[in-house]
Backbone atoms as SQL, in Angstrom:
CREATE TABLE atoms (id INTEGER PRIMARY KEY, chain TEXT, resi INTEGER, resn TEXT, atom TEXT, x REAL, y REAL, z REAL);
INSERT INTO atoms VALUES
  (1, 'A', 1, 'UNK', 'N', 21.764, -7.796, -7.070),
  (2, 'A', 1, 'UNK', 'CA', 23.196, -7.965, -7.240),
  (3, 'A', 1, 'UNK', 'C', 23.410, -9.248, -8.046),
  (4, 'A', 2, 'UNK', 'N', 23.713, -8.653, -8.976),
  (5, 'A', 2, 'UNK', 'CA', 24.531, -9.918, -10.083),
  (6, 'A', 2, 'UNK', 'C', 25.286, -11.589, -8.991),
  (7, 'A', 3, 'UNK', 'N', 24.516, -12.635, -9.682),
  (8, 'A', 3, 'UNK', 'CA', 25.198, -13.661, -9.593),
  (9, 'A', 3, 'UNK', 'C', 25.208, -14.050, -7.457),
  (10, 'A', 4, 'UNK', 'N', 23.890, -13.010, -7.010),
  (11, 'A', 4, 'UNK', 'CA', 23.994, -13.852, -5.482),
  (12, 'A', 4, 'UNK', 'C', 22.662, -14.117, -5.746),
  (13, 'A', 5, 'UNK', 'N', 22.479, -15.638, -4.902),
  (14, 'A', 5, 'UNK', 'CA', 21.506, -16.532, -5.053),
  (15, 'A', 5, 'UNK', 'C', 20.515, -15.797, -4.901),
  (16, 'A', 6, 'UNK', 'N', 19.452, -16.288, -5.919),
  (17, 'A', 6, 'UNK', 'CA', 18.003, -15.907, -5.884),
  (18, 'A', 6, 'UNK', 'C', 17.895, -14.183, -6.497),
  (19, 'A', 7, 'UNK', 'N', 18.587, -13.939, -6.582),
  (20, 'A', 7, 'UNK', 'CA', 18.679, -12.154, -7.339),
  (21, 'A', 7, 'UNK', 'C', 17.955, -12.421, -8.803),
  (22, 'A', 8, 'UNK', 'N', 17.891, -11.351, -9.383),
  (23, 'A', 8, 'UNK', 'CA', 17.013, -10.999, -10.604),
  (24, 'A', 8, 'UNK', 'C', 17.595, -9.951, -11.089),
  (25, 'A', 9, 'UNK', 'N', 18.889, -9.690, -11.472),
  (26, 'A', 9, 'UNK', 'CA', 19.517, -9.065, -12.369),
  (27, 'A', 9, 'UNK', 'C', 18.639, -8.084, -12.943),
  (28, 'A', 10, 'UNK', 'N', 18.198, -8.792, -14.160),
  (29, 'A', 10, 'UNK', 'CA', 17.074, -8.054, -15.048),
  (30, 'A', 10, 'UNK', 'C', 15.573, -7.151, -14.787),
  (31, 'A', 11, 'UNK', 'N', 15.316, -7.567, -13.127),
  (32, 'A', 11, 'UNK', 'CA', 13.876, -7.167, -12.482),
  (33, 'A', 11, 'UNK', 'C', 14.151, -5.792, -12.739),
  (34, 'A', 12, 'UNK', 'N', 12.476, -5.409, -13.289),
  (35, 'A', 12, 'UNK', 'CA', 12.539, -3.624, -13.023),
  (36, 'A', 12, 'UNK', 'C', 10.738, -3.830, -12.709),
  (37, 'A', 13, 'UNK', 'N', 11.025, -2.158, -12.124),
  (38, 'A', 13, 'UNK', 'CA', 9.992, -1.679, -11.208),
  (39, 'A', 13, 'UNK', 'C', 8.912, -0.651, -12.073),
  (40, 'A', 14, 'UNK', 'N', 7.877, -0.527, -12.362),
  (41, 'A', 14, 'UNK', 'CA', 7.571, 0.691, -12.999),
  (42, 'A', 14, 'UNK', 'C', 6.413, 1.309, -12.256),
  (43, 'A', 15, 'UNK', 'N', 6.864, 2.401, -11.865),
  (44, 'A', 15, 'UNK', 'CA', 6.017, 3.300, -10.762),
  (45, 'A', 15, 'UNK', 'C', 6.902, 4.047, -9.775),
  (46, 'A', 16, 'UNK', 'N', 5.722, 4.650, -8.975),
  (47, 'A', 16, 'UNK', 'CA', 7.110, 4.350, -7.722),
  (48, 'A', 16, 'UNK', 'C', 7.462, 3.813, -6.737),
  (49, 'A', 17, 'UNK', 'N', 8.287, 4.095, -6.035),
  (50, 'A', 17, 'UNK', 'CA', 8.769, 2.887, -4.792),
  (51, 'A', 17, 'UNK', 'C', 7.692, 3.325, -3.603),
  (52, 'A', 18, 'UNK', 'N', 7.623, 4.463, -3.273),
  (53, 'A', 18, 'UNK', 'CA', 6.502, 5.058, -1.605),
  (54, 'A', 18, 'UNK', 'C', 5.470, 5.119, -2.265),
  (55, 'A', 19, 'UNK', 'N', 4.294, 5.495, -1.338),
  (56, 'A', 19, 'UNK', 'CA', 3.270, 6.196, -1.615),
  (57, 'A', 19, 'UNK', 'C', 3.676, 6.998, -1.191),
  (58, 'A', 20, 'UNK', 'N', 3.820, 8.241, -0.751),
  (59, 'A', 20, 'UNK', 'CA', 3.752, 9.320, 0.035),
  (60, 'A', 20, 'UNK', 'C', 2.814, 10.429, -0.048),
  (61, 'A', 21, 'UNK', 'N', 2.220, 10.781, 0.426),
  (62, 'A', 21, 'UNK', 'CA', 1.773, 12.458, 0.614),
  (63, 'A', 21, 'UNK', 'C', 2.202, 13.461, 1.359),
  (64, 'A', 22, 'UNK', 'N', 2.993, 14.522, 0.932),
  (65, 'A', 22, 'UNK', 'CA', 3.607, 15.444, 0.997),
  (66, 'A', 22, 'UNK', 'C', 2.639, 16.682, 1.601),
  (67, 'A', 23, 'UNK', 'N', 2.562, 17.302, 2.564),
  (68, 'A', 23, 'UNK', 'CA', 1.722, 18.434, 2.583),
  (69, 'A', 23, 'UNK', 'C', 2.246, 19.312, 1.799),
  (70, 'A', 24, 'UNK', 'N', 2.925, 19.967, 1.306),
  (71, 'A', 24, 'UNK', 'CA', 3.460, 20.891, 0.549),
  (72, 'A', 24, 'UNK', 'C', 2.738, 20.303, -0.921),
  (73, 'A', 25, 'UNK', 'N', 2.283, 19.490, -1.308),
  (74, 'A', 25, 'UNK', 'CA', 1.882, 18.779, -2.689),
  (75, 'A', 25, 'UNK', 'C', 0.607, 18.337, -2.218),
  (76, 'A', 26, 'UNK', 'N', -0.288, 18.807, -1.669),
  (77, 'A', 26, 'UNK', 'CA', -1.932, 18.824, -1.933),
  (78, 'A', 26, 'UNK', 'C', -2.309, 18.988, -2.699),
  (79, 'A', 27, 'UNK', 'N', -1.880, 19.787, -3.414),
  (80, 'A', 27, 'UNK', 'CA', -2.804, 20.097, -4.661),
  (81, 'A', 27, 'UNK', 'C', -2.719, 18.734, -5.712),
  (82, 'A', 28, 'UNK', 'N', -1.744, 18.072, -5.644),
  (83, 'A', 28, 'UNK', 'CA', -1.046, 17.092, -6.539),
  (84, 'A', 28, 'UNK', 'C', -2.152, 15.450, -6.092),
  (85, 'A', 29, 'UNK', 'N', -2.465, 15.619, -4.550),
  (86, 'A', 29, 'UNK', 'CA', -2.785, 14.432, -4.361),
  (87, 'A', 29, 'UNK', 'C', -4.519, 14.559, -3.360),
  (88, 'A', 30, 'UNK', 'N', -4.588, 15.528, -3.811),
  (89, 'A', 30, 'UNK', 'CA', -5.735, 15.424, -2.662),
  (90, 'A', 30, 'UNK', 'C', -6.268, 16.077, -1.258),
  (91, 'A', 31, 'UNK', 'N', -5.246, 16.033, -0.351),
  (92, 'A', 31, 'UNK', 'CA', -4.831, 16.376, 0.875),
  (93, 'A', 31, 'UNK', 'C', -4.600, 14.755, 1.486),
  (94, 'A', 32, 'UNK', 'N', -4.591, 15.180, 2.911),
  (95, 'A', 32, 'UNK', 'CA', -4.543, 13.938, 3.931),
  (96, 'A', 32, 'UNK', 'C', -6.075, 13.848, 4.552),
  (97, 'A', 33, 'UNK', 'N', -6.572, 12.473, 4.555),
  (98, 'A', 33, 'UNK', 'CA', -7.730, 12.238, 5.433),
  (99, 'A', 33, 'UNK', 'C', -7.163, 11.177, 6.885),
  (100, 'A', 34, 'UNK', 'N', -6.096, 11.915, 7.161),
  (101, 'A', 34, 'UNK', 'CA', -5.703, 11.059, 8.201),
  (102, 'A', 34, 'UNK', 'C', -5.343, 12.471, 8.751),
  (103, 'A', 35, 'UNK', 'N', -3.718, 12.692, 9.228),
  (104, 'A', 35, 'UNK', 'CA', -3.143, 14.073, 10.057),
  (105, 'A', 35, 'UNK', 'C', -1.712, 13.663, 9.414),
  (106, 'A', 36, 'UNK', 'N', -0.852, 14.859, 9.619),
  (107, 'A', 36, 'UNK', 'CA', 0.415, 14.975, 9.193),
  (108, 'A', 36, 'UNK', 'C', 1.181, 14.795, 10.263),
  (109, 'A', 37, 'UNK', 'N', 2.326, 13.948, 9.914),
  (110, 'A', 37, 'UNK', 'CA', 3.383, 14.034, 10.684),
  (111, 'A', 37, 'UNK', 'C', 4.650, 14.555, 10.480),
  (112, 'A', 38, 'UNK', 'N', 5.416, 15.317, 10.723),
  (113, 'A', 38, 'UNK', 'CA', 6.542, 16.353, 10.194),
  (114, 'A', 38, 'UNK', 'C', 6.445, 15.680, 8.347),
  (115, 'A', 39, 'UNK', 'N', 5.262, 16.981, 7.936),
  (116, 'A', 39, 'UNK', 'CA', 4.999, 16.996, 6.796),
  (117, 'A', 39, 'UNK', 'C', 4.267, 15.653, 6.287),
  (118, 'A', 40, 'UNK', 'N', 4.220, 14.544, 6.850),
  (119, 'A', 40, 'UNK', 'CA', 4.232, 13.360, 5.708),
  (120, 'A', 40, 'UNK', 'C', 2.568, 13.177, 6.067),
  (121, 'A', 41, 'UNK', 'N', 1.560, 12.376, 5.342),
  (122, 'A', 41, 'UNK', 'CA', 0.215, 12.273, 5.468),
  (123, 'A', 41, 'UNK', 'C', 0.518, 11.033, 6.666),
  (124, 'A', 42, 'UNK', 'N', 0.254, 10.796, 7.375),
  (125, 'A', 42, 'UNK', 'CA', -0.294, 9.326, 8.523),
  (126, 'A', 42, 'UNK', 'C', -1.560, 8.807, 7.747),
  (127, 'A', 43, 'UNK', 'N', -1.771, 7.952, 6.970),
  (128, 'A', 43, 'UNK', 'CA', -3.285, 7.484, 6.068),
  (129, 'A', 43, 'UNK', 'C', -4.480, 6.893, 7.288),
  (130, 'A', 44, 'UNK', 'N', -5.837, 7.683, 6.606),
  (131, 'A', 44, 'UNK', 'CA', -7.132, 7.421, 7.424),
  (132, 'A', 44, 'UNK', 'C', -7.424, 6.597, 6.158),
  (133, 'A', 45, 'UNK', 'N', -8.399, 6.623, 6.658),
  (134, 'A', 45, 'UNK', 'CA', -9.788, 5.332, 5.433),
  (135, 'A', 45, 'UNK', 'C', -10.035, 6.358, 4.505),
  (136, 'A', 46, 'UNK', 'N', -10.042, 7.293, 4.694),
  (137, 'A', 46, 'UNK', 'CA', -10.318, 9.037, 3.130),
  (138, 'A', 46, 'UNK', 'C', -9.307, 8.316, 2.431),
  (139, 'A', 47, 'UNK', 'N', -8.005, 7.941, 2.290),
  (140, 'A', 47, 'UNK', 'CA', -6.862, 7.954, 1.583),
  (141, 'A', 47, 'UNK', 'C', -6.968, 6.377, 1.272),
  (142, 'A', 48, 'UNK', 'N', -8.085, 5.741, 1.389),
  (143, 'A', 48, 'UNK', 'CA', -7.559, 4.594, 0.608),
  (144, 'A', 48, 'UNK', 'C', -7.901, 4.054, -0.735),
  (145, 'A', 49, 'UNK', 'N', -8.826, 5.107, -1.593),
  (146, 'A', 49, 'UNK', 'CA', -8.832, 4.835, -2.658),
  (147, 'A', 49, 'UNK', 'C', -7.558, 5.676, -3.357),
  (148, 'A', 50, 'UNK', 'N', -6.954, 6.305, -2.741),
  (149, 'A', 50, 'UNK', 'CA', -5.845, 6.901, -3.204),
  (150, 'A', 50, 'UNK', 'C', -4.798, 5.831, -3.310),
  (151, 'A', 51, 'UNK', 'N', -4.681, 5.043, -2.347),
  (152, 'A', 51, 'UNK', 'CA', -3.648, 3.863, -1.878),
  (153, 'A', 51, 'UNK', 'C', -4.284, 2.878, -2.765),
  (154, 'A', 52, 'UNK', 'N', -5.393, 2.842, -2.809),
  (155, 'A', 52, 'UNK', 'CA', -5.341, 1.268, -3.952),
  (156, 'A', 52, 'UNK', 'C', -5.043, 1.895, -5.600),
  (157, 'A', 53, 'UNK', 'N', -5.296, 2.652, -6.038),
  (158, 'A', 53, 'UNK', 'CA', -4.811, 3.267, -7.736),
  (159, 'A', 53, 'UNK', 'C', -3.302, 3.915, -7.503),
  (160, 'A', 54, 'UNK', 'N', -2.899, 3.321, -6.425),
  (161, 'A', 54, 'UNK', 'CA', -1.660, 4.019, -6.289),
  (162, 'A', 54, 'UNK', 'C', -0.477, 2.645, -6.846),
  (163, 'A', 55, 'UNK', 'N', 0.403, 2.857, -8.272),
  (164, 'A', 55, 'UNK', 'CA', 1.457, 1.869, -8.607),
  (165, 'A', 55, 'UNK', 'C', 2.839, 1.215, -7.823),
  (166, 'A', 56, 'UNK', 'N', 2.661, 2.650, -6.389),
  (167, 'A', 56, 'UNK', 'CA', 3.963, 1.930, -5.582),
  (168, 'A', 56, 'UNK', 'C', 3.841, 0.947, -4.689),
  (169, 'A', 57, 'UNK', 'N', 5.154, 0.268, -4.397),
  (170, 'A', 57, 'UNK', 'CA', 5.113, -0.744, -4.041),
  (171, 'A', 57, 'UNK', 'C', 5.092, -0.634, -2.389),
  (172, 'A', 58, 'UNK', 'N', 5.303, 0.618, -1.979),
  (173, 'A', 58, 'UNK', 'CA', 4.933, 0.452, -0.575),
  (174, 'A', 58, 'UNK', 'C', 4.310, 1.789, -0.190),
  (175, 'A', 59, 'UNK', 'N', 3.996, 1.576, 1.001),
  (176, 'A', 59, 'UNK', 'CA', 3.200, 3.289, 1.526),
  (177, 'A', 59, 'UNK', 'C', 4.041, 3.251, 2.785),
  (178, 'A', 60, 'UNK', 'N', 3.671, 5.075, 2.935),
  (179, 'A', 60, 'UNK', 'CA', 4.111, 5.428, 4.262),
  (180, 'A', 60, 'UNK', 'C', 3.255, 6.495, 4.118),
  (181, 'A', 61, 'UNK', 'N', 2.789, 6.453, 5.813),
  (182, 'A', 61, 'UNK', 'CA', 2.861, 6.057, 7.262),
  (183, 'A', 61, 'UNK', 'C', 1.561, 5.716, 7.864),
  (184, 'A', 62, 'UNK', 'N', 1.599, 4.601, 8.341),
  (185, 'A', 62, 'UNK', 'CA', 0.200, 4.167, 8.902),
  (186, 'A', 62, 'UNK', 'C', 0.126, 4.253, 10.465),
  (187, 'A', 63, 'UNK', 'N', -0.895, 4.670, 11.275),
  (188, 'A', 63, 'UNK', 'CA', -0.772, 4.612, 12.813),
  (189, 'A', 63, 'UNK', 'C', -2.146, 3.458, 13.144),
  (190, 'A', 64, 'UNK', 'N', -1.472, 2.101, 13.603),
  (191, 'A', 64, 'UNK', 'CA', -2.584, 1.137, 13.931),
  (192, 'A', 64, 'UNK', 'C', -3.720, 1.619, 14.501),
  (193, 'A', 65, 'UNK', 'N', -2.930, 2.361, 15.838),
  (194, 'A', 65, 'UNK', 'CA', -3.589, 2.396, 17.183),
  (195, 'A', 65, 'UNK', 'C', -4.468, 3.914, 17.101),
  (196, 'A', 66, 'UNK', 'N', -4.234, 4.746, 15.987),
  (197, 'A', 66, 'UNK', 'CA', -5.458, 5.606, 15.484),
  (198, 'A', 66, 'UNK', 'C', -6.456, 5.440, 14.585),
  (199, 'A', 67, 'UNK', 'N', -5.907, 4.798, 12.891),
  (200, 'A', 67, 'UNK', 'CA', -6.648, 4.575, 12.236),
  (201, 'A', 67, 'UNK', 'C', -6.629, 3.111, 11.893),
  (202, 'A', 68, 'UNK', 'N', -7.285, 1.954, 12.846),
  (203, 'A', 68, 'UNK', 'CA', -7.072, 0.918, 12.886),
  (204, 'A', 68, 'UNK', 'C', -7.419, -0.077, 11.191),
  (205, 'A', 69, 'UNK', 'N', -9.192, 1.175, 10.904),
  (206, 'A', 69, 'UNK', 'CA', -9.665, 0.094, 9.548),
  (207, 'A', 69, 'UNK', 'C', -8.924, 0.727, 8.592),
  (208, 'A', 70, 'UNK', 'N', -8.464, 1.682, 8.452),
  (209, 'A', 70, 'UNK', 'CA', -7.076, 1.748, 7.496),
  (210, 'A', 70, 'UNK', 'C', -6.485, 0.820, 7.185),
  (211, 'A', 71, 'UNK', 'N', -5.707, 0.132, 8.197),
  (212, 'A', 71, 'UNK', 'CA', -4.519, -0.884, 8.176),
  (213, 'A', 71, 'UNK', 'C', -5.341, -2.273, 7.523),
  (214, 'A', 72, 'UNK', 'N', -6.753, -2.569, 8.184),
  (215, 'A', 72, 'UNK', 'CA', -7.649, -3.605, 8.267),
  (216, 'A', 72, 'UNK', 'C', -7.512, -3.856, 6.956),
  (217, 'A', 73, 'UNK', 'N', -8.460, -2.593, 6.506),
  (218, 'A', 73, 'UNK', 'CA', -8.806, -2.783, 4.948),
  (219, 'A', 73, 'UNK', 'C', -7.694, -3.067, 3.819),
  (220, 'A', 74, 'UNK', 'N', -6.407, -2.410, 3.968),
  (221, 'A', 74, 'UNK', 'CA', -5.585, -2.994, 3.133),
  (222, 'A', 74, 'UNK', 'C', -5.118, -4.324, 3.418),
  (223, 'A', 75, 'UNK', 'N', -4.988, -4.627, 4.567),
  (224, 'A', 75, 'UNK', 'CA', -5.153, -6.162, 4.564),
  (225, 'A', 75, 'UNK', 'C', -5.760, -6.992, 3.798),
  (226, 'A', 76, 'UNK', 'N', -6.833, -6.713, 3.864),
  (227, 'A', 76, 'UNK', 'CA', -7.977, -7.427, 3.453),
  (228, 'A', 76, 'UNK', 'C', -7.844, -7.060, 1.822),
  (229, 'A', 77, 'UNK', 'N', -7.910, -6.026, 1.255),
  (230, 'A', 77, 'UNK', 'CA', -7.800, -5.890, 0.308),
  (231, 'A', 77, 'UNK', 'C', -6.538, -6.648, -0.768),
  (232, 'A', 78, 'UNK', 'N', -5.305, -6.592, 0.024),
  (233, 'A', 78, 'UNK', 'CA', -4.201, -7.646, -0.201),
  (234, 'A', 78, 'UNK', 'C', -4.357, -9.079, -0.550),
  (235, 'A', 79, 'UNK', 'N', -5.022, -9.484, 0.804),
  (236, 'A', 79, 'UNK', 'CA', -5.452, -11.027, 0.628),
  (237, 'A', 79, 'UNK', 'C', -6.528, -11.351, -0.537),
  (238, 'A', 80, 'UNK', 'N', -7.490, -10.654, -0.901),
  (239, 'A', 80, 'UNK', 'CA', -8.118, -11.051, -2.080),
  (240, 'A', 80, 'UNK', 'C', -7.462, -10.924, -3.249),
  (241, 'A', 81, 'UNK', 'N', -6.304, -9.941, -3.306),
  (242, 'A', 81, 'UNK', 'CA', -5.651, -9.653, -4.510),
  (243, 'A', 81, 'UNK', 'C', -5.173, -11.196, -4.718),
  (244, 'A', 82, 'UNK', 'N', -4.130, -11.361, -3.299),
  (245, 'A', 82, 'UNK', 'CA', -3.482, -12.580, -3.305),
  (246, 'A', 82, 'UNK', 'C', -4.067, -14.011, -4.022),
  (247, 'A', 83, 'UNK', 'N', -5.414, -13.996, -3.182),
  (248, 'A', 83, 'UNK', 'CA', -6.148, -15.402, -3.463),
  (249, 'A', 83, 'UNK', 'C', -6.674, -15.060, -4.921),
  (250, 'A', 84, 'UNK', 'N', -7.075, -14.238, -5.534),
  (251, 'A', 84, 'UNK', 'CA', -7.593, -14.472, -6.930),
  (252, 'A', 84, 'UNK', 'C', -6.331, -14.651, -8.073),
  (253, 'A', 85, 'UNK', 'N', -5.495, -14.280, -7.328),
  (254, 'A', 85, 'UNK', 'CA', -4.114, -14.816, -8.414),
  (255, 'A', 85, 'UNK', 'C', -3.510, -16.226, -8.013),
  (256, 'A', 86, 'UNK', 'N', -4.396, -16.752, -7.201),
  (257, 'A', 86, 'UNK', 'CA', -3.756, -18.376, -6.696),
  (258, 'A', 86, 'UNK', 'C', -3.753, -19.683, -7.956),
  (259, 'A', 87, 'UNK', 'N', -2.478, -20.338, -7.907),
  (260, 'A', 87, 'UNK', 'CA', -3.190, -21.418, -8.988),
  (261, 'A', 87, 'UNK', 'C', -3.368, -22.238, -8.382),
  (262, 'A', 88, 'UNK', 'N', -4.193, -22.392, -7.031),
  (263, 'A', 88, 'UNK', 'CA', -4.321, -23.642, -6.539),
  (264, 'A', 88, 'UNK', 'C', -5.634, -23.429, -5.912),
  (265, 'A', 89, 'UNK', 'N', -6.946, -24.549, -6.113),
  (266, 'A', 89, 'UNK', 'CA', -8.495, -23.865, -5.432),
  (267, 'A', 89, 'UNK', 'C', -7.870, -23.625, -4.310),
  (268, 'A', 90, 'UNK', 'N', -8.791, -22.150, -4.018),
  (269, 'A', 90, 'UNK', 'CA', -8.954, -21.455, -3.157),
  (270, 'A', 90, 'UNK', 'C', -9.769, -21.777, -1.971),
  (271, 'A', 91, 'UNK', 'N', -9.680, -22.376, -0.674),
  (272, 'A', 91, 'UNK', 'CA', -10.554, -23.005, 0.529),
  (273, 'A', 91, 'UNK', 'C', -11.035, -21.624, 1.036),
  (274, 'A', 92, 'UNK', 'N', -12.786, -21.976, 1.266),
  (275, 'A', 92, 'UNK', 'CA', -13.401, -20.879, 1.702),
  (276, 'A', 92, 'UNK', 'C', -12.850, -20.183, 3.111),
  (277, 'A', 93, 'UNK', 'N', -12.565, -21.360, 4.010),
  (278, 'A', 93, 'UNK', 'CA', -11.598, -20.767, 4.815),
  (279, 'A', 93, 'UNK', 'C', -10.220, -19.987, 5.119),
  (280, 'A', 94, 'UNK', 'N', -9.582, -19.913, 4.305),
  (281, 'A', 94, 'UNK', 'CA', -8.863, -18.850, 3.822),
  (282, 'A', 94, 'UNK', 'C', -9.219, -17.479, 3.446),
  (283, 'A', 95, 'UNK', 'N', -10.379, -16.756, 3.416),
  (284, 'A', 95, 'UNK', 'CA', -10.757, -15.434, 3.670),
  (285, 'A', 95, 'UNK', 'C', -11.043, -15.339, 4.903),
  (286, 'A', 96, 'UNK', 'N', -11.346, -14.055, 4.445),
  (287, 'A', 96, 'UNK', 'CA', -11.549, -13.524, 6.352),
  (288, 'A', 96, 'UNK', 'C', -12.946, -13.740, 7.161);
């Protein structure tokens, strides 16, 4: 929104906004290596090279308390993204 603090007028996005996997659109993405929930994929560890070449900016749907190194690994995968784009040395203690 124009002119409220900290906004970006001009920001654009290119990709898309979800990840999603659709059961009706397997053929498009693969399948699910997790289970479906009214239609949508729940992501296992099968789906995460799908999730990292994937341009959107968020995913859905993760279940901690089933596929825990799912969640782990994009963590982890995040934080190195994070720290190799740091401009400030990086302390070894700051990985995992």
């Amino acid at each position: 929104i124009a002119g409220v603090p900290g906004s970006m007028p001009n920001a654009a996005w290119e990709g898309d906004l979800k990840a999603v996997k659709w059961i009706d659109m397997e053929e498009s993405h693969g399948g699910c290596h997790g289970h479906y929930v009214r239609g949508i994929c729940v992501y296992g560890t099968g789906d995460l090279k799908w999730l990292f070449n994937s341009t959107s900016m968020f995913a859905n749907k993760f279940e901690l308390k089933t596929y825990p190194l799912t969640v782990e690994c994009l963590e982890l995968r995040h934080r190195q993204r994070t720290l190799l784009q740091s401009e400030v040395q990086v302390e070894p203690s700051w990985y995992f």
